[in-house]
N, C-alpha and C positions, 0 to 999 in steps of 0.2 A: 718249758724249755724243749718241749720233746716236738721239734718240727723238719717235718718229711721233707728234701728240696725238691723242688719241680724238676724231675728228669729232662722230660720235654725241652721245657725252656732252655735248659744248660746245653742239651745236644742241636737244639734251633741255634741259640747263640753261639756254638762252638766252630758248630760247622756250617750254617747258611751265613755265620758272620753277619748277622743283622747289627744294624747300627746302633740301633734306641736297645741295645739288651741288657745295658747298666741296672740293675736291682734297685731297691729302695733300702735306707738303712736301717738295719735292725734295729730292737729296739731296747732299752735299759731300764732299769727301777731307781729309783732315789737320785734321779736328774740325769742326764747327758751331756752337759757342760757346750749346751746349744748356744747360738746365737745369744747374745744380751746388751743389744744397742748395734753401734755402728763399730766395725772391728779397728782400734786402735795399733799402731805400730810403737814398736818397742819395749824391751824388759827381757831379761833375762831368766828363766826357770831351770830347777833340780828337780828330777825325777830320781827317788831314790826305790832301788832295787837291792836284791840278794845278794846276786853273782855279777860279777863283771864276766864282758863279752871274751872269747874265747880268740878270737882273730878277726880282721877286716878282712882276712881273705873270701870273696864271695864266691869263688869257683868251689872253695874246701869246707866250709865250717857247716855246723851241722846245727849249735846251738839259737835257741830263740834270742839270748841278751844279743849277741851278736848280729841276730839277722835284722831286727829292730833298728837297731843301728844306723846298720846298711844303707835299709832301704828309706832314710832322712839323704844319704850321701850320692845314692847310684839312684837311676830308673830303667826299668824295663820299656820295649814298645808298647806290650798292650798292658795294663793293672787290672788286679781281683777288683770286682764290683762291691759296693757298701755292703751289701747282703750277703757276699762271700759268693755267689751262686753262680755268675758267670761273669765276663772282662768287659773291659771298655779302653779305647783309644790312649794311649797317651804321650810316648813321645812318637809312636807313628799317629798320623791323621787319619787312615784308612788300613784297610785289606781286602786283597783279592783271592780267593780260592777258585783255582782250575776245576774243569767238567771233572779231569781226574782226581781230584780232591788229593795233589799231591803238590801240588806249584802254588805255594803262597807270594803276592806281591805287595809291601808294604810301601807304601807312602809315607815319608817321614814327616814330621812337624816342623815346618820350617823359622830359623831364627832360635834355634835350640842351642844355645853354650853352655858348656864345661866350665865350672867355676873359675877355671884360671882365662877364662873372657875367649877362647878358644870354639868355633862350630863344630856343634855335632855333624857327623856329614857318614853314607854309608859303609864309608872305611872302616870307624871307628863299630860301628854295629857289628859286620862281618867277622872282623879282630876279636869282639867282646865274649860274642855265643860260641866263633870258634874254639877260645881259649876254655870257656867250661865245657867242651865237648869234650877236649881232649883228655879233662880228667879221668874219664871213662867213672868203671864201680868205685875211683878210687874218693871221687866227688861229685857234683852235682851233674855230672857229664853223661848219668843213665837216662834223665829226663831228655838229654838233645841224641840219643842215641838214634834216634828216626830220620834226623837231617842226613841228604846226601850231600846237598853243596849248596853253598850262596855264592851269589851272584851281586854285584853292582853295577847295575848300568848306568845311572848319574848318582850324583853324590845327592838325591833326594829320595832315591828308589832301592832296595833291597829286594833279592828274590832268592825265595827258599825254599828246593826240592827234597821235597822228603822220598826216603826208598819204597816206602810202600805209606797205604793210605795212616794215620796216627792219629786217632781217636782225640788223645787230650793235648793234640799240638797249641795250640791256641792257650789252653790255659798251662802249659809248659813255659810259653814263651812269656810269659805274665809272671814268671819267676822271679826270684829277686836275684836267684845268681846269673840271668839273661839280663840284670841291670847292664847299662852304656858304659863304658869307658874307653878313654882315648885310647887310638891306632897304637898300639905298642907301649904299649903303658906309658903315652909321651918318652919315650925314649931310656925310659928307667928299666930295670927285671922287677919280675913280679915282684919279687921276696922288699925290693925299694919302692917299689911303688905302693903297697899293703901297708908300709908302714904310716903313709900319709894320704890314703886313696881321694880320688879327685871322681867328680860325676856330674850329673844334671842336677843335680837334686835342688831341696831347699836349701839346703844346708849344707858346708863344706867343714875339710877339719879343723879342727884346733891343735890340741894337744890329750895325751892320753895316760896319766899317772898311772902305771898297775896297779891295782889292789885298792886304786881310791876313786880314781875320778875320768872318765872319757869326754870331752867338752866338742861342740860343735858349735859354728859358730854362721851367720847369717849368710846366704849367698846373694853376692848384690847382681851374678848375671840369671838369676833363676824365671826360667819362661812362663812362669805365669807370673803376669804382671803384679806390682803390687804386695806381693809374697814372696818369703813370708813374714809373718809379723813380728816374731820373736828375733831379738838379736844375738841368742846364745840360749842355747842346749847344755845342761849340765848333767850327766849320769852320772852318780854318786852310789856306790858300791856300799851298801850299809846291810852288814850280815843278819846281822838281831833284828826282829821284826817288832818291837818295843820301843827300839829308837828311832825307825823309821817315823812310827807311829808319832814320840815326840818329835822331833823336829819337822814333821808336818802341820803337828799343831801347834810349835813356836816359828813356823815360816821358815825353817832353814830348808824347807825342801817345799815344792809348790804339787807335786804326786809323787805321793806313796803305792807302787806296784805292788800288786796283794800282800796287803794285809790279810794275819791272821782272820778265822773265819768268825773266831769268838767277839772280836770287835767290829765286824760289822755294823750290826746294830745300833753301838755304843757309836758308832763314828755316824752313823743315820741323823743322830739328834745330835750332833755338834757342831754348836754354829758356827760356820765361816767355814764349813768343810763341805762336798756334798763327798757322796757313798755312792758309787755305781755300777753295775751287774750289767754288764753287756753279757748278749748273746755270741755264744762263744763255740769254737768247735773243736774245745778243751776236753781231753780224754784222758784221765790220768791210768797208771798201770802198775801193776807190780812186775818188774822185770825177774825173769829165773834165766841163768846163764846155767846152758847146758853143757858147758865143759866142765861144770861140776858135778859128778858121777850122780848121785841121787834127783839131781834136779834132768840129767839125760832120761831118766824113768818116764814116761808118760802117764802112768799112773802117781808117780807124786804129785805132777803138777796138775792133773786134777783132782786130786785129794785136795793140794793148796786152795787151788782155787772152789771146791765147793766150801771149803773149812772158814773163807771169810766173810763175812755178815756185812753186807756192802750199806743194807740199811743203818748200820752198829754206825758204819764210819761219817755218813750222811746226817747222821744223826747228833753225834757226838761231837764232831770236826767240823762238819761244814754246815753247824748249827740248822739242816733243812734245806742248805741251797746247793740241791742237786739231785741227781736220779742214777738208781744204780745204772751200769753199764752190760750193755748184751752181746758186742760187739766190740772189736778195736778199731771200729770204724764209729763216727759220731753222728747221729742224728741229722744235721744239718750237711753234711755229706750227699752229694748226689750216691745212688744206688748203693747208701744205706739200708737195712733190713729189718724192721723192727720184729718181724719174726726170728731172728738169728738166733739160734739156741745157746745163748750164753751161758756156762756154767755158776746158775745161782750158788746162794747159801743153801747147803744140802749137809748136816752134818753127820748124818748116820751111811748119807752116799760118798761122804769125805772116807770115814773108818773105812766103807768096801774100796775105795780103791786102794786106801795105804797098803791093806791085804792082798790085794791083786802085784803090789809092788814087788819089787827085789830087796826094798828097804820095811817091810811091815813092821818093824820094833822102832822105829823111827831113825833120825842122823839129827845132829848137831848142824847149825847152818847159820852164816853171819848175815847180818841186812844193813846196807850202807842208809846213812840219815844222814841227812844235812845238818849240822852243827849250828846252832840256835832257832830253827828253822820249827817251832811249836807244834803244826797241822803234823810235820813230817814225823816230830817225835810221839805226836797221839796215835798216828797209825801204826807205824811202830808197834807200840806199846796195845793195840791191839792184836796185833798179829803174833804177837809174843804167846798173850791169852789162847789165840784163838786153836793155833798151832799147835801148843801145848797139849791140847784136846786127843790130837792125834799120835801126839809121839814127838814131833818136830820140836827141838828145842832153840829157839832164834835168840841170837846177842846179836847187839845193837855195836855199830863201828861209826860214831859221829865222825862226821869230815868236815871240812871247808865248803860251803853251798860254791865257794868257786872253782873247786877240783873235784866236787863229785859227780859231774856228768862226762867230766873225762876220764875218772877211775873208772866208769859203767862203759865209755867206747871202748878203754883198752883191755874191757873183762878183768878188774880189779876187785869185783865182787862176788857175790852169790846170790843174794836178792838184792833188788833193787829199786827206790820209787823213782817213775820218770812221768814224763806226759805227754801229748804230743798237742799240737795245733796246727793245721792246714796252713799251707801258704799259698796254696793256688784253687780253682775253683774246680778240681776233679779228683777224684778218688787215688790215680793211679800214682801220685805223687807217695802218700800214707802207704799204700799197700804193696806198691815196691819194695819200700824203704824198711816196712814191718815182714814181710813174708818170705822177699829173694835175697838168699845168701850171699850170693854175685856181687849185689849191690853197695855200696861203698860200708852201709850200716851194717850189712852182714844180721838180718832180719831184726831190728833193733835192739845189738848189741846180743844176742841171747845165742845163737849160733843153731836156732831155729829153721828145718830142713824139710818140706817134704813136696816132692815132683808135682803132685799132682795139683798143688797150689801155686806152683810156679807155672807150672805149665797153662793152667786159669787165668793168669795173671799177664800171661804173654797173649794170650789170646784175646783178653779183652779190650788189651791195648790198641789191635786193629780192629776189632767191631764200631762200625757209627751208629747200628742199630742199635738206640736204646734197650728195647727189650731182650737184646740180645746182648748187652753189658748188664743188665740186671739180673740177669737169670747167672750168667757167667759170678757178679761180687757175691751174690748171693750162696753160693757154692763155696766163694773162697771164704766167705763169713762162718758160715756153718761149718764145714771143715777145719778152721784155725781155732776155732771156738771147741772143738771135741779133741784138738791137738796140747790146747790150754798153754799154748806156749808165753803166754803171761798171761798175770791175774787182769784181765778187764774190769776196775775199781766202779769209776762214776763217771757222768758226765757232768760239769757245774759252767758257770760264766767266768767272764774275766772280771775280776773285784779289781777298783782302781778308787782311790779317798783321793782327792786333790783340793784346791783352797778354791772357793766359789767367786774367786774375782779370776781365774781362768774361763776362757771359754772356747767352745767350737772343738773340744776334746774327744772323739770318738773312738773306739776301739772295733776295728772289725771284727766277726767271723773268725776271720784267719788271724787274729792277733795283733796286726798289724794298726799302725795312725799314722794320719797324714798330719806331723807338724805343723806343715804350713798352713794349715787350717786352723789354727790355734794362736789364742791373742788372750792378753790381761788389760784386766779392765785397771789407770792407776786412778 
């Protein structure tokens, strides 16, 4: 799992915009749900998950169910490559970047409709990136913080002056909240339009039962010809990850979204299932919100974090599949560090910091668990252990897996487990989003502070030199990493069971599958 991304190539593709710099797709263990004949059209699938999505809104939401979603509904110009590591074309045909490396000119893909049989046309691009800009730190609007203005000169040309040069513009713009939607949200307000969002995509809405079921349903003007093959999308909200499990194996669901780690294996040998482990740039964490006096100590939170036995949880949980973590940046991350001095397990270096603390006799501290959610309650229940060691006495507060990432936004907690996954093919997206306060996350959720990383962090946003962004995360790795402003757990892949008369199923890097690549064999 532990693979370096090519610098080079990501800053060749970002900024010389080479054409051919699509990636090749990673790769899986226990099948990839490839090719298996000639792709048939039609049939309906359930994908059952945890949590249901949080909101359609793409300018605002921050969760994965949600952005999954999404990006079946909306498209961006350019999309993350199979390999996660740099973009490629998509509803633009091309880009030009200026001598100034500040005037992007996009060429749109012509013959592009809006599910409601409507063209895509520059209007509707300008209207789409503006509206997430506007959100500023309060949404996705920090990533377009570089645009000074767009421009349309025909309704096939976009042009976009950035204020000063912007290192990961290109994979910004490969966002999913820079997906297309219509000039004015066809004439609705946001908050109406959100509730039935309309896009390029494969796929347009259905209907959306809270707490049971989000349904998507085929798009018949979608531009790639032919696709997609499925006639409905069903996301099915199933909390327990027991019954996922059955009704995957009675068909009431065609994939099951990780499964526990213990049944891997068990799902390995079961026929008519495959088991598959994509390469993933899954970082799970233990979040500390410092607006809890003990956890503001910088000495507790490296007590926490030497006191966990990242092997214990590797070992125990994710039965082997995975590597402790050294950073909160992932392996497959351009300017990654695998020198990054991550506070390992160190328990007798845990006791010296709790002594160095304000809290040496230890506190009392709650830890939010997702409610039937197994992986979540075995770490838990290490932590419990491990804690104990030092002083730290942890009770456990099960929640609904569908409110506990929004009790972690609005600091309802004390500890907490989260995880992150890349959505685009640069750094600065994660490390915004983890380090600057500013920014809508408010350093993911923790209230996590210090200049000198922020200031890192702004600076490396305008270097195009490689090695001069390397040396820059490099700094901010090291530094966040002795700040311990969460526990950096593991890195593992994304685990997905589904019925092996699916096929064409792949999961990127970033998290992310393109549906319409996806067909059942009847």
């Amino acid at each position: 799992m532990k693979v370096t991304a090519p610098v080079v190539l990501l800053v060749m593709c970002l900024v010389a915009l080479a054409a051919g710099c699509g990636g090749s797709g990673g790769g899986s263990s226990g099948g990839s749900g490839g090719s298996a004949g000639t792709p048939q059209h039609g049939g309906n699938i359930t994908i059952g998950w945890s949590a249901e999505p949080q909101s359609m809104d793409k300018e605002n939401v921050f969760d994965n169910q949600s952005i999954w979603v999404l990006e079946q509904i909306m498209e961006p110009l350019y999309t993350v490559s199979p390999d996660g590591k740099s973009v490629k074309p998509w509803l633009a045909k091309s880009v030009t970047l200026s001598p100034s490396k500040t005037t992007y000119t996009f060429h749109l893909r012509p013959g592009v409709e809006f599910s409601n049989g409507k063209k895509m046309t520059s209007a509707d691009v300008k209207f789409s990136i503006e509206q997430t800009k506007a959100t500023g730190s309060q949404g996705w609007g920090y990533l377009d913080s570089a645009i000074k203005d767009i421009k349309t000169p025909d309704p096939e040309t976009v042009v976009i002056d950035t204020k000063y040069k912007w290192a990961p513009f290109m994979a910004d713009i490969a966002l999913f909240a820079n997906g297309i939607v219509p000039n004015h949200y066809g004439g609705e307000t946001a908050k109406e339009f959100y509730t039935h969002p309309v896009g390029t995509g494969p796929f347009m809405w259905g209907h959306w039962t809270h707490g049971q079921e989000l349904v998507l349903k085929r798009n018949p003007h979608y531009w790639q010809k032919g696709k997609p093959y499925l006639d409905q999308i069903t996301f099915l909200t199933v909390t327990d990850t027991n019954t996922r499990q059955l009704q995957l194996q009675g068909g009431q669901e065609q994939i099951d979204q990780f499964p526990d780690w213990q049944t891997v294996n068990t799902l390995k040998s079961t026929p008519g299932i495959t088991m598959s482990l994509f390469n993933s740039t899954r970082t799970d964490y233990t979040m500390m919100n410092e607006r809890y006096a003990p956890l503001a100590d910088v000495h507790v939170r490296r007590a926490i974090s030497y006191a966990i036995d990242r092997n214990a949880i590797i070992k125990s949980v994710l039965f082997g599949h995975g590597q402790p973590a050294n950073s909160f940046m992932p392996p497959q991350v351009p300017f990654y560090d695998p020198k990054s001095p991550g506070l390992q397990y160190n328990l007798a270096q845990a006791k010296a910091e709790m002594a160095k603390s304000k809290f040496p006799n230890g506190f009392p501290v709650q830890m939010l668990v997702g409610a039937g959610v197994a992986d979540e309650k075995s770490i838990a229940q290490i932590y419990q252990q491990e804690l104990a060691k030092i002083g730290i006495k942890v009770t456990l507060k099960p929640v609904d897996p569908s409110v506990e990432f929004s009790d972690e936004q609005e600091f309802k907690y004390q500890l907490g487990l989260s995880y992150w996954t890349m959505d685009i093919a640069d750094p600065d997206e994660l490390v915004t989003f983890a380090v600057v306060p500013s920014a809508g996350a408010k350093s993911f959720y923790t209230d996590y502070n210090n200049p000198d990383v922020v200031n890192w962090t702004h600076t490396a946003e305008k270097t195009f030199s490689a090695s001069g962004r390397q040396d820059l995360y490099s700094k901010i790795q090291a530094q966040a990493a002795q700040d311990a402003f969460m526990v950096f757990m593991y890195y593992s892949p994304y685990r997905y069971a589904y019925t092996n008369k699916l096929h064409g199923f792949f999961v990127y890097p970033t998290g992310n599958f393109h549906m319409e690549d996806v067909w059942l064999s009847h």
